[in-house]
N, C-alpha and C positions, 0 to 999 in steps of 0.2 A: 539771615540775621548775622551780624558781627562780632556779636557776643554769644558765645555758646552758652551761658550759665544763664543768661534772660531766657535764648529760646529755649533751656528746659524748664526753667520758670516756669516761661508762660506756657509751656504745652501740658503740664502736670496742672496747670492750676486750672487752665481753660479746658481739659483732658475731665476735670473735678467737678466745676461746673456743669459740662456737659453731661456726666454721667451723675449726678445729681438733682438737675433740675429740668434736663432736656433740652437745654439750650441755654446761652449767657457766657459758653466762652470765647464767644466774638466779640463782646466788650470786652472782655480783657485783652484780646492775641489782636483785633484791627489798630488799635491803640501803641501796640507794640509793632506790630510790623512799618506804622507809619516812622513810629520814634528812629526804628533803624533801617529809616530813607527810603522805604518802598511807599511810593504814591497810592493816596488811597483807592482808587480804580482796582490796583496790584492788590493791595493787601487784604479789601475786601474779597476779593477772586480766590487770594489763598488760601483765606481764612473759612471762608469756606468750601474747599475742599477739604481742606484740616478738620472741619466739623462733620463733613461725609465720613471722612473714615475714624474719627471720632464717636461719630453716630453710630454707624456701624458695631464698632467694637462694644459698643454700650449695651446695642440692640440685642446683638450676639449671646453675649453674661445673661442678661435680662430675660434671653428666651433659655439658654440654659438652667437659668436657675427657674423659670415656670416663672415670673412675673411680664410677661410678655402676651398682651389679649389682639392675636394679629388678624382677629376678624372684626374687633373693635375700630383696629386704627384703616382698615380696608377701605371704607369709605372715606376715606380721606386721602385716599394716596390718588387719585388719577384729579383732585383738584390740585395736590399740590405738586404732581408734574406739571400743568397744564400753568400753572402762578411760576412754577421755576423756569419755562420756557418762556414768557412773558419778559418777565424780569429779567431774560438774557438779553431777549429782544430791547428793551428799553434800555436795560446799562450801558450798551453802545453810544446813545443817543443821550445820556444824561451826563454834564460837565461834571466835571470833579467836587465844584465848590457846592454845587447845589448836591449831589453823594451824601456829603458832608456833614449838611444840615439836617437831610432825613436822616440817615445814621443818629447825628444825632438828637432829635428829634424823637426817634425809634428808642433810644437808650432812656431819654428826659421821662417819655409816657411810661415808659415801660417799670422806671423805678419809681415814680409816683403811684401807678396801680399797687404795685406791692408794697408799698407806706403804708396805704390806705388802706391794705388787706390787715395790715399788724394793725393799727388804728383801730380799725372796727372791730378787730377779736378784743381788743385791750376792752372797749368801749360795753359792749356784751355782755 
């Protein structure tokens, strides 16, 4: 990035996110990375890397402090190797513009579902 004071913006805030809700600071930091001229193929790829050692550091605290259940999440790790190695395979093969539209497509569901979670508690 170009702007030093954005990327720590956005790495604290997407850094906040992530260690708050588990994920969601790729919407903030894909966003940014594109604004300072990285394509989005690029800034997707960064973005999450940024979110591996994001995650990590999260994971890390989390199991420190005993909120961490890693035979819970065990069944779930060898699909989501096998969905991450997929997804490499495919993003070669998927244009930019259409990226884009699933990205944001993925953001549109994704903040509608949680509307409609606050909705139904309000509703209750």
């Amino acid at each position: 990035m170009k702007n030093k004071k954005t990327a720590i913006f956005a790495g604290i805030f997407a850094g906040m996110l992530n260690g708050l809700f588990g994920s969601g600071g790729g919407i903030v930091a894909v966003p940014l990375f594109k604004k300072s001229g990285l394509p989005q193929k690029e800034a997707q790829a960064t973005v999450l890397f940024m979110m591996f050692i994001l995650s990590a550091v999260s994971a890390g605290i989390y199991l420190y402090e005993g909120h961490l259940a890693f035979s819970d999440a065990a069944g779930f790790i060898p699909g989501g190797i096998f969905g991450g190695i997929l997804s490499s395979v495919c993003f070669k093969k998927i244009k930019p513009a259409l990226l884009r539209k699933i990205f944001g497509g993925f953001v549109t569901f994704s903040a509608a579902k949680m509307l409609w979670g606050i909705v139904s508690e309000w509703i209750s």
